[in-house]
C-alpha positions as CSV (number, residue, x, y, z in Angstrom):
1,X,6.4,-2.9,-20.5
2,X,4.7,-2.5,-17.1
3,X,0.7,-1.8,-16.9
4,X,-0.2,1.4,-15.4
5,X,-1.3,1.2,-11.7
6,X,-5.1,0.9,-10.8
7,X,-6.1,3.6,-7.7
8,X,-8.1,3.3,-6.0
9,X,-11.5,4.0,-5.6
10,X,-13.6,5.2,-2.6
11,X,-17.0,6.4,-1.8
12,X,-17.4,8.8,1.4
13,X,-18.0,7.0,4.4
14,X,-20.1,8.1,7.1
15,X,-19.2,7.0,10.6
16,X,-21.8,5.0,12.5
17,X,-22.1,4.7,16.3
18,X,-20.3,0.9,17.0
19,X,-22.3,-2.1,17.9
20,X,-25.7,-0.7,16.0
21,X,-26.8,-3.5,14.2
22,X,-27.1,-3.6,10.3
23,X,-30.2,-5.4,8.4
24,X,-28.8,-8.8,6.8
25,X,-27.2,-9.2,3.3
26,X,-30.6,-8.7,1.7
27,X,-31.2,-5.3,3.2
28,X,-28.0,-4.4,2.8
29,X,-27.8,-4.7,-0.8
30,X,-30.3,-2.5,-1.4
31,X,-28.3,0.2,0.6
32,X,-25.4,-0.3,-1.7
33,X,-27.1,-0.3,-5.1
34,X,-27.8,3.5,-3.8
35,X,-23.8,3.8,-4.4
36,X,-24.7,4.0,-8.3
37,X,-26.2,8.2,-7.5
38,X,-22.8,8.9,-6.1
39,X,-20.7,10.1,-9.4
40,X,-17.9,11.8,-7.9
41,X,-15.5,10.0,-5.7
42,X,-14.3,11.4,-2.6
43,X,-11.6,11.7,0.2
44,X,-11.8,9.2,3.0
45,X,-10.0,9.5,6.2
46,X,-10.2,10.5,9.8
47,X,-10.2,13.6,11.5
48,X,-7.4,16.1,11.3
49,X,-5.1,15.9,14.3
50,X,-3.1,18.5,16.1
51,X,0.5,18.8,15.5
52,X,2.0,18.2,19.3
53,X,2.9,14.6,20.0
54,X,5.3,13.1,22.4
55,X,7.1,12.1,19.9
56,X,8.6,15.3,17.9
57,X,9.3,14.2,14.6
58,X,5.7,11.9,14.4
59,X,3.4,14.4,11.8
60,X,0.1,14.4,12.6
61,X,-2.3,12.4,10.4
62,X,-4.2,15.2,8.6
63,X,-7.8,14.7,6.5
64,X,-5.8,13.9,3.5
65,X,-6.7,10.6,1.6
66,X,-4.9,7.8,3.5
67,X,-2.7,11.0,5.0
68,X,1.0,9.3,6.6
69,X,0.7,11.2,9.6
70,X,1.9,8.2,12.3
71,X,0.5,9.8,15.8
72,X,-3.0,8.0,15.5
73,X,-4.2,5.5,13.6
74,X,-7.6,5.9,11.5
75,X,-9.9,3.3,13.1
76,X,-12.0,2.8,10.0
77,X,-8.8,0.2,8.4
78,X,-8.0,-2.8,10.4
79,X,-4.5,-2.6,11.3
80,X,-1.9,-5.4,10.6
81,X,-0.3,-6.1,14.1
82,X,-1.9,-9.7,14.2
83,X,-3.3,-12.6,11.9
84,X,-6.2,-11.3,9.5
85,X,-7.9,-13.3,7.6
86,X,-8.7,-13.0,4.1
87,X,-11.6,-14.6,2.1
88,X,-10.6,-15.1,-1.9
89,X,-14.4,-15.5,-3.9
90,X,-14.0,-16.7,-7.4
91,X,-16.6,-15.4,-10.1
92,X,-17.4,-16.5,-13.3
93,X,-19.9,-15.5,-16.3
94,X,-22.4,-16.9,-18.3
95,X,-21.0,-15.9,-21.4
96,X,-17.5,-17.9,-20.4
97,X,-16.6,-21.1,-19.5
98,X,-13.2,-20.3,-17.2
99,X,-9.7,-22.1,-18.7
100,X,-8.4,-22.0,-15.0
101,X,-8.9,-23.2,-11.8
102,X,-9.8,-21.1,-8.2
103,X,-6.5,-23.2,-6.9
104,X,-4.8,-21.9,-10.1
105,X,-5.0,-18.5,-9.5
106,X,-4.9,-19.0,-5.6
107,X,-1.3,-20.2,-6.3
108,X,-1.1,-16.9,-8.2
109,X,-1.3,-14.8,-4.6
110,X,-0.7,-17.6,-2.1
111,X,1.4,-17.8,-0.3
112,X,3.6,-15.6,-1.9
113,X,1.3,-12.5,-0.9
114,X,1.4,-13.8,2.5
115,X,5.7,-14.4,2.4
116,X,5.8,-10.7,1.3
117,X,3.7,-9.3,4.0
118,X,5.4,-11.6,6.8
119,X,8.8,-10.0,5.5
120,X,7.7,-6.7,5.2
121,X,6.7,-6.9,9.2
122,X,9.1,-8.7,10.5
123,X,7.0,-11.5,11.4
124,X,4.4,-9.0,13.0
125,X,1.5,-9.5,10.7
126,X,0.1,-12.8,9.5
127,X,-1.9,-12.8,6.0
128,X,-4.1,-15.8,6.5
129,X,-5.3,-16.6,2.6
130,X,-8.8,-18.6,3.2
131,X,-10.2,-19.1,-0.3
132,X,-13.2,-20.2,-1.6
133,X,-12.3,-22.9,-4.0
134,X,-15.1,-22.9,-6.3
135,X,-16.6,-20.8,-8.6
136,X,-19.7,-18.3,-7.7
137,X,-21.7,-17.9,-10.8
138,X,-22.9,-14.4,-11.7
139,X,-25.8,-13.7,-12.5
140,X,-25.2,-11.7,-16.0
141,X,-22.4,-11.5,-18.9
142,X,-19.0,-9.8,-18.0
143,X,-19.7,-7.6,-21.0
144,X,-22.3,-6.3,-19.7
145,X,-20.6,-4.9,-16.8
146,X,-18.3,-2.7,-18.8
147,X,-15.7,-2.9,-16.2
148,X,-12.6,-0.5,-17.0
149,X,-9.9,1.4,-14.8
150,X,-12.4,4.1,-14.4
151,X,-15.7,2.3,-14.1
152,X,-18.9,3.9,-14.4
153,X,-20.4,4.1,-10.5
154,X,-23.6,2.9,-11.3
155,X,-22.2,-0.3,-13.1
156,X,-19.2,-0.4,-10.4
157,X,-22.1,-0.8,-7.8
158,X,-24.4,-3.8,-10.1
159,X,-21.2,-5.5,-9.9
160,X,-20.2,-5.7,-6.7
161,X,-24.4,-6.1,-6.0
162,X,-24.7,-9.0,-8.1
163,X,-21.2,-10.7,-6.8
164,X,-21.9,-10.3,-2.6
165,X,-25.9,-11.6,-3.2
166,X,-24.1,-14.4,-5.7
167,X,-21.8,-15.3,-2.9
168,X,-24.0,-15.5,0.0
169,X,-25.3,-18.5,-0.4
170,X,-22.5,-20.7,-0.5
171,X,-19.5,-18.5,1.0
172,X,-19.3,-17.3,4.8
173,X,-17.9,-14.1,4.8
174,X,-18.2,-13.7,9.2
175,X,-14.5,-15.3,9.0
176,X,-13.2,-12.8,6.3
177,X,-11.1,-9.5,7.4
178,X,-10.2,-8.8,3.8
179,X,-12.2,-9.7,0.6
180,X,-11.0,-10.4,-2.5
181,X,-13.2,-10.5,-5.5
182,X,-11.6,-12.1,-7.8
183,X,-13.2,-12.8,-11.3
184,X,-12.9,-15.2,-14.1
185,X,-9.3,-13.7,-16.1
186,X,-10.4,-15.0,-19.7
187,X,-14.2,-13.5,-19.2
188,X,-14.3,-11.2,-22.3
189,X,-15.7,-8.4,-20.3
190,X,-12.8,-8.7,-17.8
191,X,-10.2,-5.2,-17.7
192,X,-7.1,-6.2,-16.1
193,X,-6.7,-2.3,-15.1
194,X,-9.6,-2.2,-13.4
195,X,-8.3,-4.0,-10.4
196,X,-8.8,-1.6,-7.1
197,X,-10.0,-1.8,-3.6
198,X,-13.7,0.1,-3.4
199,X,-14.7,1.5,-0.2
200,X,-18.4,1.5,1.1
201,X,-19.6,4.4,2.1
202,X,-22.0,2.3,5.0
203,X,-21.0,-1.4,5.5
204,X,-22.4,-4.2,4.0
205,X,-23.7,-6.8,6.3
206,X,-22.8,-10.3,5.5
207,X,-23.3,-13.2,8.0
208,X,-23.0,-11.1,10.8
209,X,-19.7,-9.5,9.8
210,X,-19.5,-5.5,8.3
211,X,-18.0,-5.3,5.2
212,X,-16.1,-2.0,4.9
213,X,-14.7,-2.2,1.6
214,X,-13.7,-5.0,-1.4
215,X,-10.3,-5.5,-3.2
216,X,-11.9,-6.3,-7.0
217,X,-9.0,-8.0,-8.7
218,X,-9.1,-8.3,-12.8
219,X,-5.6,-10.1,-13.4
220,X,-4.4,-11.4,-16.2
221,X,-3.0,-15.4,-15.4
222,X,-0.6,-15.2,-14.3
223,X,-0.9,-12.0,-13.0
224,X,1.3,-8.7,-12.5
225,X,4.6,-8.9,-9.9
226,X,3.2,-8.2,-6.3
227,X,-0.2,-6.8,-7.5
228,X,-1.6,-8.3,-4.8
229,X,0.5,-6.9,-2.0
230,X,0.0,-3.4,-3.3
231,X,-3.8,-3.6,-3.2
232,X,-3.7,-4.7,-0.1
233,X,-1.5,-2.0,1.3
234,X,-4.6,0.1,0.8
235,X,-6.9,-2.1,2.9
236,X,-4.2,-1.0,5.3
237,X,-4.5,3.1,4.5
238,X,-1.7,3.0,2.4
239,X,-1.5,5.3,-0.1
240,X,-0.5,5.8,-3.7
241,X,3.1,6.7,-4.1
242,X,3.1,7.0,-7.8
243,X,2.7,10.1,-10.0
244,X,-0.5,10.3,-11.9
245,X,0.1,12.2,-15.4
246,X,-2.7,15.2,-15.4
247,X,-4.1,12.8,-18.7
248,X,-4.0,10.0,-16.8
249,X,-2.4,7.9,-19.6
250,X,1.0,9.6,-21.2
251,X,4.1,10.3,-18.6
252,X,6.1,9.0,-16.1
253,X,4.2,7.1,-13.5
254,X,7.7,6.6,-11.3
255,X,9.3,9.9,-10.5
256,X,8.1,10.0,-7.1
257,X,9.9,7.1,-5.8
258,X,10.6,5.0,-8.2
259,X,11.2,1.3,-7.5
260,X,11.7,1.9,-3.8
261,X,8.2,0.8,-2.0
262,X,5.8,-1.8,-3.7
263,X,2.8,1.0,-3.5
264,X,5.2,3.3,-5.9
265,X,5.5,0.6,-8.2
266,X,4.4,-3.8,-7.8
267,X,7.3,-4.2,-10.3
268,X,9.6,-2.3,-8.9
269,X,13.3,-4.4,-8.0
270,X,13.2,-2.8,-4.5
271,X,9.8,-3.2,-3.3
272,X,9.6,-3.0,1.0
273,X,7.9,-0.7,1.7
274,X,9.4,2.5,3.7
275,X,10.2,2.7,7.2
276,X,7.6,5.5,7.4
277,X,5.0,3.1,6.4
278,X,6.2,0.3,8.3
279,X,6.1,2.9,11.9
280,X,2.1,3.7,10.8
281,X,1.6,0.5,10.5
282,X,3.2,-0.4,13.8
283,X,5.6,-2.7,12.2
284,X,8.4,0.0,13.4
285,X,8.1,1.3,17.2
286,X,9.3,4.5,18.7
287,X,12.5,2.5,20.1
288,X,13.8,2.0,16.1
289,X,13.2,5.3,15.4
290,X,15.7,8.6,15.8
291,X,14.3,11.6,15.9
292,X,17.0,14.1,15.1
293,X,15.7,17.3,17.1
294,X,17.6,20.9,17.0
295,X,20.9,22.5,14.9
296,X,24.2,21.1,15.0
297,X,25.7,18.0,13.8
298,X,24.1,13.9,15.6
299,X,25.7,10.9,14.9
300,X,23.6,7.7,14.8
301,X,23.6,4.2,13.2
302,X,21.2,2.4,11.8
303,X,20.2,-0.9,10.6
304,X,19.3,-2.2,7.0
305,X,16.0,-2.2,6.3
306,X,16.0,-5.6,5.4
307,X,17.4,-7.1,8.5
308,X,15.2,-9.9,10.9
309,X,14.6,-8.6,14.0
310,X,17.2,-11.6,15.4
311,X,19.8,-10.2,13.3
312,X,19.4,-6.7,13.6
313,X,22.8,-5.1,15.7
314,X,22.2,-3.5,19.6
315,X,20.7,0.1,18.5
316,X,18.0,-1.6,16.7
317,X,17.3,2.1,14.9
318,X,15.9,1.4,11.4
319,X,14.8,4.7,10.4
320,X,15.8,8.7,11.1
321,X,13.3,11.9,11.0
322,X,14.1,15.1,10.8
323,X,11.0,17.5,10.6
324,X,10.6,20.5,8.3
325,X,7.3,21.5,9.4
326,X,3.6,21.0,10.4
327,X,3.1,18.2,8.3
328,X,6.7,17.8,6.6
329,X,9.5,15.5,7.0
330,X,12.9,14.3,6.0
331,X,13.6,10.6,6.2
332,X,16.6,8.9,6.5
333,X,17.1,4.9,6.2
334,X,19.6,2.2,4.8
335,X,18.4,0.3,2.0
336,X,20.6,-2.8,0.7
337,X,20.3,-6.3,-1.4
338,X,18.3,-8.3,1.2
339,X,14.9,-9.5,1.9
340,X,12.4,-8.1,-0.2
341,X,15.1,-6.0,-1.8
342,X,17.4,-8.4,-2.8
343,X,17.2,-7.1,-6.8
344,X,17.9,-4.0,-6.1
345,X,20.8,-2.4,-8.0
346,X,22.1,0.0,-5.4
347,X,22.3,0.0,-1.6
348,X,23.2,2.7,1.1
349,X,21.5,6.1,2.7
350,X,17.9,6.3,1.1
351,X,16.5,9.6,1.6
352,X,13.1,11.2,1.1
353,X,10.6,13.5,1.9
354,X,7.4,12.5,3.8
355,X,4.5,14.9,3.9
356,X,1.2,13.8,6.0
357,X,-1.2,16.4,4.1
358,X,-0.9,15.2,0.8
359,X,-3.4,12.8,-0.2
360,X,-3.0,9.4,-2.2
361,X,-1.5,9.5,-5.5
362,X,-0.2,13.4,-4.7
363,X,3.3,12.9,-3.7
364,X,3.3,11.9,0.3
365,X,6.1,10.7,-0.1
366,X,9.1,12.2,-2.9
367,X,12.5,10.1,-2.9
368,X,15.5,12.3,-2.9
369,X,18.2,11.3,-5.5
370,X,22.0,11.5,-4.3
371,X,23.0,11.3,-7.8
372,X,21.0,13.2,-10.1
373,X,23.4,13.3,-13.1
374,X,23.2,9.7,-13.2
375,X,20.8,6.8,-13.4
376,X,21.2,2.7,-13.1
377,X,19.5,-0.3,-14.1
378,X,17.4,1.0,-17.1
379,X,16.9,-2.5,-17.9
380,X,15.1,-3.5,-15.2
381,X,14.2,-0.4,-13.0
382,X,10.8,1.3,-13.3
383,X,12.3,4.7,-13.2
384,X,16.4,4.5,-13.7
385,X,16.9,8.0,-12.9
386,X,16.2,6.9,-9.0
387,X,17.6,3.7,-9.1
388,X,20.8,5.1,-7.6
389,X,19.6,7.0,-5.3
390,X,21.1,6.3,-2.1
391,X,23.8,7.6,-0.3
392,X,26.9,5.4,-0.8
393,X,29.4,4.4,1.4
394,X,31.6,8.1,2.0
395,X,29.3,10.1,0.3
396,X,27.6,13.1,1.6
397,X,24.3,14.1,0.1
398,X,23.0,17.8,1.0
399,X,19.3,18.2,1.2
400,X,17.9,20.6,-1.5
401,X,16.0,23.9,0.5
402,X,16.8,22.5,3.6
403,X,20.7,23.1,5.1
404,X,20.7,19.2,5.8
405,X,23.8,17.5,5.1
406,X,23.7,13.8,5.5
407,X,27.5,11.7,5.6
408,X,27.3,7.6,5.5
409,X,30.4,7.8,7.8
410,X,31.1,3.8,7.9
411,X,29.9,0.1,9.0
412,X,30.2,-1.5,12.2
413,X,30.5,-4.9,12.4
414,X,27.4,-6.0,12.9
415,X,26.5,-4.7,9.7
416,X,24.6,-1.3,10.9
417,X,25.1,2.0,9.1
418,X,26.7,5.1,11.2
419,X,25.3,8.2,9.7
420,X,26.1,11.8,10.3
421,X,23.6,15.1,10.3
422,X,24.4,18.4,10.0
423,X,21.5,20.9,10.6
């Protein structure tokens, strides 16, 4: 039985003019134990953008919570085009003496954390795991932090308080583009559900270095299937794609998408992550992606998902758009058994909707099933229902509301998928 998915968590961020400098640690930890006054939590993104873009079927990223608009990118996440670094800080607690290692539970992340990233981009982003191999005491009990999935602001902000002014003496965060908190997993006060990336609303200053925001990770050892990679998609402005019941606790967390992109689901047996994540992230450019403008039937191919840049056929298209509105989109790409997906239990046409003005954890993106009467894999799939989603090999799937009729015509031989609209 799978955990329920953390969110996570931000606090409004207020731009600052760039190169103003920020008072040291000290200083700065004064600023964030102001966080604790801030009960609500807010939206965080950049400014809306008008719809017009050179390229037609790009929607325009919107003020939604980590909106998947792809015409600009939000300056306030680093983006993952080269090598960032990221700093693991171990923490234990007075009232716990830890059973484990920091190199035990860096060999729960690294390098497989790394190896899914590296994948996932085609070789286009490095994950550089530096951690801190020793453990940074704090400075009261884990109880006493009453961490849980949603934590109390004020205690929220003691903790990460007490953890950067723990750290400072020993750990140099200026090398650090990511942080990962990582406490003690048999602490008695430690919640695995509370693991989440916080957001600052004003940078902390550490050893000349802003720090924007803090993955906080509360895993169990060994920890949950790619929990890692999913946390860090949202240092990246990825957003939830899993449905929140209106409780929060009872309901189906996977009838979005299912086990098709690792921030839908970290157990789910088809985790890359979309083509329309992997274009805002820059890991697809324009050249890969067909934009299928105007009524009438277009013929295309594209190539799996999966496939290496050296392997992938001539066209080199890995993902079609078709756009439905201002900030609406079809999606068309071809899903199969390799890479990241190699347990996946059906391969072929996946189709979904994309929409850049719904916020994270409110449907941006909606799989669209090819066979709804049916279901596969119930006993390993989060959500079986979608499991079989995709368009199989001469089958023609006709998109509900929107006169789009999709045909997965045949192969070629290099493996590519030729694909026919009608619109």
């Amino acid at each position: 039985m799978s955990r329920i998915p953390s969110p996570e968590v931000d606090v409004q961020r207020q731009q600052t003019p760039g190169g103003v400098e920020r008072a040291r640690l000290r200083g700065a930890v004064a600023a964030l134990t102001s966080l604790a006054a801030l009960a609500a939590i807010s939206l965080v993104s950049g400014p809306a953008v008008a719809a017009n873009s050179a390229v037609p079927c790009a929607l325009p990223r919107t003020d939604a919570h980590h909106s998947l608009g792809v015409d600009t990118w939000n300056p306030a996440y680093p983006r993952p085009v080269r090598t960032l670094n990221a700093g693991m800080v171990f923490l234990s607690f007075p009232d716990s003496k830890p059973a484990v290692t920091p190199d035990d539970l860096v060999a729960d992340y690294f390098p497989a954390t790394s190896r899914f990233f590296d994948q996932a981009s085609y070789g286009k982003f490095r994950l550089n795991a530096q951690p801190q191999r020793h453990w940074v005491r704090m400075p009261a009990a884990s109880t006493s932090y009453r961490i849980q999935r949603d934590w109390d602001p004020g205690q929220r902000t003691r903790y990460l308080t007490d953890a950067i002014r723990a750290a400072d003496a020993t750990v140099d965060f200026s090398t650090f583009d990511i942080v990962y908190l990582v406490a003690d997993p048999d602490a008695p006060g430690v919640d695995s559900d509370a693991t989440k990336v916080v957001n600052f609303d004003r940078p902390v200053r550490a050893d000349g270095r802003d720090i924007n925001r803090v993955v906080t990770v509360f895993e169990h050892h060994p920890p949950d299937r790619n929990v890692l990679a999913h946390e860090t998609g949202h240092v990246f402005d990825l957003p939830d794609l899993y449905h929140r019941p209106q409780d929060g606790k009872n309901g189906d967390w996977d009838t979005y998408v299912g086990d098709w992109d690792v921030m839908g689901s970290q157990f789910g047996t088809a985790p890359d992550l979309f083509g329309w994540q992997k274009w805002k992230l820059g890991w697809l450019d324009r050249q890969e992606v067909t934009c299928v403008t105007g009524d009438g039937t277009s013929r295309f191919t594209l190539e799996p998902l999966s496939a290496s840049l050296a392997t992938a056929g001539l066209t080199g298209k890995r993902l079609a758009v078709l756009r439905t509105g201002e900030d609406r989109a079809i999606a068309i790409e071809v899903r199969d058994s390799g890479g990241l997906d190699r347990a996946s239990c059906s391969q072929g046409l996946l189709v979904y909707r994309v929409r850049s003005g719904s916020a994270s954890g409110g449907g941006p993106v909606e799989v669209l099933d090819a066979h709804p009467d049916t279901e596969a894999c119930w006993e390993r799939s989060v959500h079986p229902a979608l499991a079989d989603a995709p368009i199989a090999l001469g089958e023609t799937f006709t998109v509900p509301g929107e006169g789009i009729r999709i045909e997965a015509e045949g192969r070629t031989k290099s493996g590519a998928w030729t694909v026919k609209v009608s619109y």
